[in-house]
C-alpha positions as CSV (number, residue, x, y, z in Angstrom):
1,X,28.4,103.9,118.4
2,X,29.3,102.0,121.5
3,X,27.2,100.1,123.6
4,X,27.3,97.4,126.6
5,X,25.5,94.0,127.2
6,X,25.4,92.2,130.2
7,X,25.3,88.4,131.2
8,X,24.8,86.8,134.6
9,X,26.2,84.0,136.3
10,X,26.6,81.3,138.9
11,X,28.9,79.1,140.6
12,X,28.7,77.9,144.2
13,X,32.3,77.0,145.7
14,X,34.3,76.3,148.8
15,X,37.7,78.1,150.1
16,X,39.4,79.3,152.8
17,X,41.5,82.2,153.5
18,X,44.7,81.5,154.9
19,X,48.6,82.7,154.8
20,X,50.5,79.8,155.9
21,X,53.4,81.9,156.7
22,X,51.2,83.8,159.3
23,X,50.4,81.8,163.2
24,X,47.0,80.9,163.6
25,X,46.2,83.5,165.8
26,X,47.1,86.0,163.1
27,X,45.0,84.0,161.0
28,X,42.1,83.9,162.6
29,X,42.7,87.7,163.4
30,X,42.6,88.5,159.3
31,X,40.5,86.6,158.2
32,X,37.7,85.2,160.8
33,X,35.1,83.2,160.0
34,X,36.6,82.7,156.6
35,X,39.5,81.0,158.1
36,X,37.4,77.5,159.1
37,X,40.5,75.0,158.4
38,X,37.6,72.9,156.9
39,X,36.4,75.4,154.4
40,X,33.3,77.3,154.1
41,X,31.1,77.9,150.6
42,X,29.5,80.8,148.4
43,X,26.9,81.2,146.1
44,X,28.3,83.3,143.8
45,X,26.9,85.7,141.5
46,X,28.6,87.7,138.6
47,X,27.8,90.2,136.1
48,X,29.8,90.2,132.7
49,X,29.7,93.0,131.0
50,X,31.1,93.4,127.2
51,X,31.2,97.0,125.5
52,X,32.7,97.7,121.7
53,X,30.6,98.5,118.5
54,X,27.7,97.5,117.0
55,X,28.2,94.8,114.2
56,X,26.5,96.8,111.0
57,X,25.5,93.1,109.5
58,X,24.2,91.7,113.0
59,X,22.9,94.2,114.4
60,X,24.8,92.6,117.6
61,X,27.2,93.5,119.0
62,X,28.0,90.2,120.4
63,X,25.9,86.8,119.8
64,X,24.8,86.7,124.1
65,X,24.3,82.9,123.4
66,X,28.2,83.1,122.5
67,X,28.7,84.9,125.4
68,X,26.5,82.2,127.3
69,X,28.6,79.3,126.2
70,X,32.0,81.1,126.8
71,X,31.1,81.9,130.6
72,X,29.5,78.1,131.1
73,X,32.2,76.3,129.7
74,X,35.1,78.1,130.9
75,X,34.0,79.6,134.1
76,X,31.2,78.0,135.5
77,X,31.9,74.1,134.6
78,X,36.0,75.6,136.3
79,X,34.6,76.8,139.5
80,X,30.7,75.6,140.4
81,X,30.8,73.1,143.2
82,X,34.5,73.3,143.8
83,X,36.8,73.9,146.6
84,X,38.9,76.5,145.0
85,X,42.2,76.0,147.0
86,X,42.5,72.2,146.9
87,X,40.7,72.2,143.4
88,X,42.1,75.2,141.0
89,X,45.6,75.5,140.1
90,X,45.4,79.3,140.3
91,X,44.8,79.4,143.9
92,X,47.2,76.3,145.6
93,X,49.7,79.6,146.3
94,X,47.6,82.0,147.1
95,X,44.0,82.9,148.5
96,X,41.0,82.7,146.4
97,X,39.6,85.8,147.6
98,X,36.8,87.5,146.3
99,X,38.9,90.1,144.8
100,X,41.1,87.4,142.8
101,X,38.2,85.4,141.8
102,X,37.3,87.8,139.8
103,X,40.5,88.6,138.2
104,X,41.1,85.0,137.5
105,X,38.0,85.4,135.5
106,X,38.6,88.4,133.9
107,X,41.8,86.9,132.7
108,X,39.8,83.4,131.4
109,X,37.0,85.6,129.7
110,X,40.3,87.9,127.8
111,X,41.5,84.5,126.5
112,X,38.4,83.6,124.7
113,X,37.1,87.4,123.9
114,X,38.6,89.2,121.0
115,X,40.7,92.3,122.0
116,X,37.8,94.9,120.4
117,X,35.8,93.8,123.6
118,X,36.1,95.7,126.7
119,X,35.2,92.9,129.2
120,X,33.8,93.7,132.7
121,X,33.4,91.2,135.9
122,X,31.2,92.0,138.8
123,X,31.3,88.9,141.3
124,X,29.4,88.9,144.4
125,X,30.2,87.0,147.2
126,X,27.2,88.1,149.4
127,X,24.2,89.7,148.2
128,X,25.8,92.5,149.8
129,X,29.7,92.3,148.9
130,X,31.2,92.3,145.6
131,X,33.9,93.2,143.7
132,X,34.9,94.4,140.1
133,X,37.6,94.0,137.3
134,X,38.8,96.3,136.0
135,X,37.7,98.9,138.4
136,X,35.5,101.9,137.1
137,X,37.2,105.4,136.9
């Protein structure tokens, strides 16, 4: 029988959206507000969600203290109170959207989540905005 649990979490961070191969005008065009050459900040929110089978012995299907520790230590301590384009690898090429936020996590949580785990992001940027990987059909 499968089943889902769900963890929240946190992480407040700066960025800015910007193509440097685009003029300034263009720029500010696209991206607005969130193009501020000295950065602006989020409080982020996100929703990890983990589906497969119930562990007979547990009763679990995964330990959400595990889970806890997993999304502290490798996305949480990565990202809270950071400026994602000077500070994170991942995002000194390219912009650290919403949308790639969360796939970067997705991609962090795969590599420390056996396989038999669907894993799920939801990461808001806004009360009102967010985003999800992988999308639902």
């Amino acid at each position: 029988m499968r089943i889902s649990i769900y963890r929240w979490g946190h992480f407040n961070a700066a960025h800015r959206l910007h193509n440097s191969s685009w003029s300034d005008k263009k720029n500010q065009e696209v991206f607005g507000k969130c193009n501020n050459p000295n950065y602006h900040g989020h409080n982020y929110e996100m929703e990890i969600r983990l589906t497969g089978e119930i562990d007979e012995e547990t009763g679990y299907l995964f330990d959400l203290s595990v889970l806890k520790n997993i999304i502290t230590q490798y996305v949480e301590d990565r990202y809270d109170h950071k400026n994602l384009n000077l500070d994170c690898p991942e995002f000194k090429e390219r912009n650290p959207s919403c949308e790639l936020i969360c796939i970067e996590i997705y991609k962090i949580l795969r590599e420390h989540i056996d396989e038999k785990y669907d894993v799920g992001v939801k990461l808001w940027e806004t009360p009102r905005n967010y985003v999800m990987y992988p999308p639902e059909n």
